[in-house]
C-alpha positions as CSV (number, residue, x, y, z in Angstrom):
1,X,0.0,0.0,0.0
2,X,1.3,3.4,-0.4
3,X,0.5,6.8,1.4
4,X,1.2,9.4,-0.2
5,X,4.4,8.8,-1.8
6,X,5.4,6.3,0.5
7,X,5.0,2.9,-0.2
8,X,4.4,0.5,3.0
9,X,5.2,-3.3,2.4
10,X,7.9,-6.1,2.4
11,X,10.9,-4.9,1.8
12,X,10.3,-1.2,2.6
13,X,11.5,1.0,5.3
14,X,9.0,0.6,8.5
15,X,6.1,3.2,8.4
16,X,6.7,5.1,12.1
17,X,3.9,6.8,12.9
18,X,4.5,8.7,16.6
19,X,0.5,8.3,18.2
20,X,-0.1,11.5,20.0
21,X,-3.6,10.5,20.8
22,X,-5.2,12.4,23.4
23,X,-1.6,13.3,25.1
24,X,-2.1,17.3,23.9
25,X,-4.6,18.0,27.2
26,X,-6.7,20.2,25.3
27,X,-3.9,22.5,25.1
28,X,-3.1,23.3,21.1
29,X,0.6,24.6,22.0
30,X,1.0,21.1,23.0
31,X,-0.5,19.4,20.3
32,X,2.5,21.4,18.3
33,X,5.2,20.9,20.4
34,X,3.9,16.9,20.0
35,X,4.4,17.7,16.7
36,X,7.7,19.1,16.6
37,X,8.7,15.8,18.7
38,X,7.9,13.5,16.5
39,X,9.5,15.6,13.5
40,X,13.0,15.6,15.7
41,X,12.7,11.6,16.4
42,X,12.3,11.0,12.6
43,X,8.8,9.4,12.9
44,X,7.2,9.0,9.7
45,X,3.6,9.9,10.8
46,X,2.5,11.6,13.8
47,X,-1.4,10.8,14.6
48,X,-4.3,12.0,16.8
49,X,-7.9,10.8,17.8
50,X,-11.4,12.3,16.8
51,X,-13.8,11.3,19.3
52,X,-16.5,12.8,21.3
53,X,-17.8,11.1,24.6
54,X,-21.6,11.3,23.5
55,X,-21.1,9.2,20.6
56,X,-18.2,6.5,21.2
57,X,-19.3,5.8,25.3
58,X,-23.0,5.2,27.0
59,X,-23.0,7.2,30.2
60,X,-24.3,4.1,32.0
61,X,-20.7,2.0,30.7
62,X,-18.4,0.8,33.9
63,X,-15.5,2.3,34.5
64,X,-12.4,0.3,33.5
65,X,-10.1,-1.1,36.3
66,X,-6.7,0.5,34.8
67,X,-7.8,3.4,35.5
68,X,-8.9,3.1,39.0
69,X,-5.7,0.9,40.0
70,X,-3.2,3.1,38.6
71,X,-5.5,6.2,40.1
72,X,-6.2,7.7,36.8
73,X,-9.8,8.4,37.4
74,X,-11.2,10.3,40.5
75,X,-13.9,8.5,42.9
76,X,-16.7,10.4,41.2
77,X,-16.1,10.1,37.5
78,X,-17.3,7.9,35.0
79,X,-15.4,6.4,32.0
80,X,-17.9,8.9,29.8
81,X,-16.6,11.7,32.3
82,X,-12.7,11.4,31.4
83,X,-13.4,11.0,27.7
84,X,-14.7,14.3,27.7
85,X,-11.9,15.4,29.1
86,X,-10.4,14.1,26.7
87,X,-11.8,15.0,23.5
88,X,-9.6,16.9,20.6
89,X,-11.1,20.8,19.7
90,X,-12.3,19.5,16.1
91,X,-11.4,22.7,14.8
92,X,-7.9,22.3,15.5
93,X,-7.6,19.7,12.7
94,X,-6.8,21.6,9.6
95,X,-4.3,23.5,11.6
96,X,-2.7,20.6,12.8
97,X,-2.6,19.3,9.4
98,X,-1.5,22.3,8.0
99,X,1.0,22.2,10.7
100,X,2.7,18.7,9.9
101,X,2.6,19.9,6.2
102,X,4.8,23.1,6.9
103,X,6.7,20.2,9.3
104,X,7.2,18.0,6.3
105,X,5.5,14.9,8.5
106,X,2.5,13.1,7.8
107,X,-0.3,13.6,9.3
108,X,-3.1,11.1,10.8
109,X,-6.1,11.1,12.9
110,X,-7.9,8.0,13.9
111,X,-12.0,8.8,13.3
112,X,-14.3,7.3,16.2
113,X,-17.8,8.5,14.6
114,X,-19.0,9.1,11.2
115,X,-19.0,13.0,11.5
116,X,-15.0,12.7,12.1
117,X,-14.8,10.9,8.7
118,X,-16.5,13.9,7.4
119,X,-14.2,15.9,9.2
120,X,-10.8,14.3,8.0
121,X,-12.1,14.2,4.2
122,X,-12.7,18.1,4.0
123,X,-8.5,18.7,5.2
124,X,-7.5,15.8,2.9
125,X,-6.3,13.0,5.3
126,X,-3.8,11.0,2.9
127,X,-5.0,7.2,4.5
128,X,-7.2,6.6,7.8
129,X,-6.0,4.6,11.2
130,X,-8.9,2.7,12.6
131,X,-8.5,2.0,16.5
132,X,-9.0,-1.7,17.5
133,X,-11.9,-0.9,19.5
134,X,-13.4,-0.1,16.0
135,X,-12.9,-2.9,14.0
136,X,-17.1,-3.9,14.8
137,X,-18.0,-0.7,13.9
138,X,-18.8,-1.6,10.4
139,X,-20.7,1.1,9.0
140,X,-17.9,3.7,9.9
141,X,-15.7,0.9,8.2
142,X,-17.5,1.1,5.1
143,X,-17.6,4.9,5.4
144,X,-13.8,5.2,5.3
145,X,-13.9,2.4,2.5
146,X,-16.3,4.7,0.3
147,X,-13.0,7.4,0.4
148,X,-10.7,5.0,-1.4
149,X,-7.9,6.2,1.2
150,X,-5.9,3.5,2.6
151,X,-6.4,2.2,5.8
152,X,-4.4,0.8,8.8
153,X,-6.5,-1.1,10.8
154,X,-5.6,-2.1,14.4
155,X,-6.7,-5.8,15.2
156,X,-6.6,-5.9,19.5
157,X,-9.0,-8.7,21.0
158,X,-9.9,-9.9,17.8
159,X,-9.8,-13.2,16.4
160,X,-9.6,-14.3,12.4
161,X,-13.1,-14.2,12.1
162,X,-13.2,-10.6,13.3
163,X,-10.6,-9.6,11.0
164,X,-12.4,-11.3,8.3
165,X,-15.8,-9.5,9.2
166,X,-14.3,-6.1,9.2
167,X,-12.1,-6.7,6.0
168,X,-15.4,-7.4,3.9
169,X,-17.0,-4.8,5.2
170,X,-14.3,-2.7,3.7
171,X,-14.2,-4.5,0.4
172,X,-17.7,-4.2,-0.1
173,X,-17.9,-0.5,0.5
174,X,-15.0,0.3,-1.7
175,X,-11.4,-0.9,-2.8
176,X,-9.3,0.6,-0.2
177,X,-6.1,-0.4,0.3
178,X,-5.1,-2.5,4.0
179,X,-2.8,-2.8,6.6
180,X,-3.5,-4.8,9.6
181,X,-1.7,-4.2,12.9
182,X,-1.0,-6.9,15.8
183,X,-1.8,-5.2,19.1
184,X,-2.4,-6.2,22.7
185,X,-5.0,-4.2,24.8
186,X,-3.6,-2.9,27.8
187,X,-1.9,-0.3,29.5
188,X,0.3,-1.4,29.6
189,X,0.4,-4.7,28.1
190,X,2.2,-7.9,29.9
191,X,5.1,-9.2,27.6
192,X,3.4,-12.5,27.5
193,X,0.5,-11.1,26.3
194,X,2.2,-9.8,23.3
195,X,2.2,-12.4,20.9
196,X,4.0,-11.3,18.0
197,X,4.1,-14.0,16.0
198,X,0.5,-13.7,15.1
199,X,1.7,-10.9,12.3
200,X,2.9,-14.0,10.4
201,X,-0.5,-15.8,11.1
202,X,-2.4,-12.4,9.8
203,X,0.1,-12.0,6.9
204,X,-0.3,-16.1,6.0
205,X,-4.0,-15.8,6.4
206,X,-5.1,-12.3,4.7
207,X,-1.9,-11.9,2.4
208,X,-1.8,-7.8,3.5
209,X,1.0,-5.5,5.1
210,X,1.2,-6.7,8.6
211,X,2.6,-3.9,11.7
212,X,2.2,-3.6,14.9
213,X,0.6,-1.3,17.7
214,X,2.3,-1.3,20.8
215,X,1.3,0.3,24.3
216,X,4.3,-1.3,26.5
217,X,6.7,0.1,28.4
218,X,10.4,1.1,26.5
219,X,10.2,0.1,22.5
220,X,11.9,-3.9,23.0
221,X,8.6,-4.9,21.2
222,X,9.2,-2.4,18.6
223,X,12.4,-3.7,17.5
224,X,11.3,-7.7,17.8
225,X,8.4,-6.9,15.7
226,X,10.3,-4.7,13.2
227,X,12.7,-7.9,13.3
228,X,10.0,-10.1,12.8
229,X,8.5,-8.2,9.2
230,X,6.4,-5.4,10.7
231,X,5.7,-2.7,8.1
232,X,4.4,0.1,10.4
233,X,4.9,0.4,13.9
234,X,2.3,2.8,15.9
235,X,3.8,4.3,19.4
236,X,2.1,6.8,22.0
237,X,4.3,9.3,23.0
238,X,4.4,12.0,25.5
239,X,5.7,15.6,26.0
240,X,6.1,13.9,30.2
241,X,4.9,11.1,31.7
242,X,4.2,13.4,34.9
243,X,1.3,14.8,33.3
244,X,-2.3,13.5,33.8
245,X,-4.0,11.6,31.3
246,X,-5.1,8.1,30.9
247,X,-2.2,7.6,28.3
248,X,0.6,9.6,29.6
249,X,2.2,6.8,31.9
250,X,2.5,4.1,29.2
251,X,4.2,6.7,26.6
252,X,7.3,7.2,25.5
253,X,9.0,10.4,26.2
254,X,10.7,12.9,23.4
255,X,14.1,11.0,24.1
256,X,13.0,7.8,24.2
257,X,10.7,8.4,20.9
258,X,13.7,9.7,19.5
259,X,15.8,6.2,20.5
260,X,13.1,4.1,19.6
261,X,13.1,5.5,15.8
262,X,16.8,5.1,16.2
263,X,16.6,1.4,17.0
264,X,14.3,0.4,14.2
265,X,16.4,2.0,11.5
266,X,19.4,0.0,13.0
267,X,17.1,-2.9,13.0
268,X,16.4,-2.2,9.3
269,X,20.1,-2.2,8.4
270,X,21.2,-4.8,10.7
271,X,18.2,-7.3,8.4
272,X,20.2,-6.3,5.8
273,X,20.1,-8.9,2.8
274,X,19.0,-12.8,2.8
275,X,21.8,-13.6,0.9
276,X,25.0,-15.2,2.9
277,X,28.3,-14.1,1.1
278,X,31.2,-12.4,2.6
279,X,30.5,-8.3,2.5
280,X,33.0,-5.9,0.9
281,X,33.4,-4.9,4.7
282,X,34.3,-8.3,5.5
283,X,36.9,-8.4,2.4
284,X,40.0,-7.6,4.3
285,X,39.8,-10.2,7.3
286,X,38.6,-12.8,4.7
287,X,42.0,-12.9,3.0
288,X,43.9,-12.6,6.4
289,X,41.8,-13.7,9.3
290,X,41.1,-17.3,8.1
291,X,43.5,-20.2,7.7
292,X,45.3,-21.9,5.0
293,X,48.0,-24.2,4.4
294,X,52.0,-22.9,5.4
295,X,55.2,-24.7,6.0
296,X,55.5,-25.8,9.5
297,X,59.5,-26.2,8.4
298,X,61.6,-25.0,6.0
299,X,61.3,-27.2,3.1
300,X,63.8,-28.1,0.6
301,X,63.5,-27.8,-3.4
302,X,62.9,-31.6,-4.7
303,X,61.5,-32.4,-0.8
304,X,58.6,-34.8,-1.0
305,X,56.1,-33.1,1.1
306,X,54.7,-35.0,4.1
307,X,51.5,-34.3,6.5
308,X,54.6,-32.8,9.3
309,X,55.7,-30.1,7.3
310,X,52.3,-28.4,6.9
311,X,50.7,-26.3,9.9
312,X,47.0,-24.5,9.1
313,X,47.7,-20.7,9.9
314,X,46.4,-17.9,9.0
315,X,46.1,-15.9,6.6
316,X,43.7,-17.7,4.4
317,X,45.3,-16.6,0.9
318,X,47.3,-19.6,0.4
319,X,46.3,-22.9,-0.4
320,X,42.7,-23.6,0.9
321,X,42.9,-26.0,4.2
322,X,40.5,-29.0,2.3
323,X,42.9,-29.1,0.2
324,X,45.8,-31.2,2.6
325,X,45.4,-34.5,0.9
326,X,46.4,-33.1,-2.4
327,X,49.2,-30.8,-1.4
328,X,50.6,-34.0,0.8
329,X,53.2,-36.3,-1.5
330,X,53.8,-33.7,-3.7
331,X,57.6,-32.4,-4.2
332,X,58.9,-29.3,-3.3
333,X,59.8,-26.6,-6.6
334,X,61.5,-24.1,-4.9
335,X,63.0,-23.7,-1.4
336,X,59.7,-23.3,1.1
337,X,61.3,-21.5,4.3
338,X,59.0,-21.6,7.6
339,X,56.2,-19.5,7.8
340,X,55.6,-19.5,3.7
341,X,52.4,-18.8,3.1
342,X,52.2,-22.2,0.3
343,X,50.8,-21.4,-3.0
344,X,50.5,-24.2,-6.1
345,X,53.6,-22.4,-7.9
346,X,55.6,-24.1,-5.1
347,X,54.6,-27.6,-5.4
């Protein structure tokens, strides 16, 4: 798939997009500085979240335990209480956009009602991210279809079947392109609840660019899933994870952002090829750093050469080692001194 002019798949560089989410406060001068952070790290995409508390929660929904344990959520509120804490000033989104242009980054918004697709159409969103807690909600599905953007779809809590659900939803709206993302639901996440290799069952089964959404701690899953194929990788980030907010505690800060882009371009390089050869880098210790045949002794001219007067040494530029059985009970040409490096000219 390709958004914009970059094109997402196997064998491409790994689509970064730094998930701001609802970590701006309500403040806009955040929201811009979030910006400006994931510019610095070298993220490919920087992304936020439309959503409005009357239309993606009931009032009457319970409140959800990660947010009571970690103290997130004050005695009195409900979970429809902090979401409208939460929610992004929709008229901030052309500016932001217009913001990551001037920035040269992409930018993204994940849409939680139909209005917000709307929304995102009139600035020109380049693809759409749909949250994993969306993946049932097929008639905004088909929605974003009907725009022939591309679309990253985040697959937490759901099975093959709700993948397949979702994806014909899609197709029968429209002929968007897909990505799917691995993700665990949690903040954060257990390692053991990660299960990475279920990109290569989604890849194997739906035969679409596979990535992966991650809420843990640090970016060790990052890097194993970049290693493993991921095309895109999705990260929250944070201007501090002193501020409060549901998401601040599980999200990177600018440094670590920053590190975590770092890492997955090393990754990329360290992948490298499939193809096992000595590098051009390697050249120089290939000729000297491996062994070959030498005299053990010196060796006179017309000598017949025996198994005693040959040691395996280094360098590896003389006679090749498998090569004993021929070089032994052969005579001598020249004078061999100790230490000579044999060649066949000498024997």
């Amino acid at each position: 798939m390709k958004i914009g002019k970059r094109r997402i798949g196997e064998g491409d560089s790994c689509f970064v997009i730094a998930e701001a989410g609802s970590n701006h406060n309500r403040d806009f001068e955040t929201a811009l500085k979030l910006i400006d952070v994931a510019v610095e790290a070298g993220a490919d995409a920087v992304k936020f979240q439309i959503f409005s508390a009357d239309t993606i929660y009931s009032k009457k929904t319970p409140m959800a335990s990660y947010l009571t344990e970690k103290k997130l959520a004050q005695d009195s509120e409900s979970l429809y209480d902090i979401i409208k804490k939460l929610e992004i000033p929709r008229h901030w989104t052309p500016d932001l956009m217009e913001y990551c242009q001037k920035k040269g980054i992409c930018f993204l918004s994940t849409p939680f009602d139909l209005t917000a697709v709307d929304e995102l159409e009139q600035v020109g969103i380049e693809a759409y991210k749909v949250a994993s807690f969306e993946i049932t909600h097929l008639p905004m599905l088909k929605k974003i279809s009907q725009t022939g953007k591309p679309i990253i779809l985040s697959t937490g809590m759901a099975n093959l079947e709700d993948i397949e659900v979702a994806l014909e939803a899609i197709r029968s709206a429209g002929s968007s392109e897909v990505a799917l993302l691995h993700c665990a639901i949690a903040y954060p996440p257990k390692y053991e609840d990660i299960n990475l290799r279920a990109m290569d069952t989604m890849k194997q089964a739906f035969q679409l660019p596979v990535g992966f959404s991650d809420h843990t701690m640090g970016y060790v899953t990052d890097v194993a899933a970049v290693a493993r194929g991921a095309c895109i990788i999705e990260k929250h980030y944070t201007l501090s994870r002193g501020q409060k907010g549901p998401d601040h505690p599980f999200s990177l800060e600018p440094h670590e952002l920053k590190e975590m882009v770092t890492a997955i371009r090393q990754t990329e390089l360290v992948l490298g090829s499939a193809i096992k050869k000595a590098t051009e880098a390697e050249a120089e210790m290939h000729r000297i750093g491996r062994r070959s045949l030498v005299a053990a002794r010196d060796i006179a001219a017309g000598t017949v050469i025996t198994e005693d007067m040959i040691a395996v040494k280094r360098p590896g530029f003389g006679i090749p080692t498998r090569f004993m059985d021929l070089v032994v009970g052969r005579k001598a040409v020249k004078d061999i001194e100790e230490d000579d490096i044999l060649t066949w000219e000498m024997i």
